[in-house]
C-alpha angles and dihedrals in degrees: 000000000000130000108199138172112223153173100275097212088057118106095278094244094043110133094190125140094228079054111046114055095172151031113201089178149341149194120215143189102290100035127149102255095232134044133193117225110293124200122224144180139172141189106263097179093090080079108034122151081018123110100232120172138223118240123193110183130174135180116199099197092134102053133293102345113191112184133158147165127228137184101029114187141167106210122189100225096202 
């Protein structure tokens, strides 16, 4: 399960460098199964004024995978 920030006008599973300017989280090989929720945040000033997109992407090769994002909010930090 994987949470990234990317060019929005990138192929929408593209896992490319030049695409992906950002991961906001990940899951990798070894991880606990399950996760509580888990708070994130990021610096989103590196893009502002640009339209950057969300992208929420998960593969379910081991077995039924459930994953989601909540609460999403963009907060001036001013």
């Amino acid at each position: 399960y994987r949470v990234d920030l990317i060019d929005p006008q990138a192929e929408i599973h593209s896992v490319a460098a030049i695409d992906v300017y950002a991961t906001v989280f990940a899951t990798h090989a070894g991880d606990p199964t399950s996760v509580a929720p888990t708070p994130v945040a990021i610096d989103l000033s590196p893009w502002e004024g640009q339209t950057i997109r969300l992208r929420l992407a998960q593969v379910d090769n081991a077995g039924a995978l459930y994953g989601g994002v909540d609460d999403v909010r963009l907060e001036r930090a001013d």
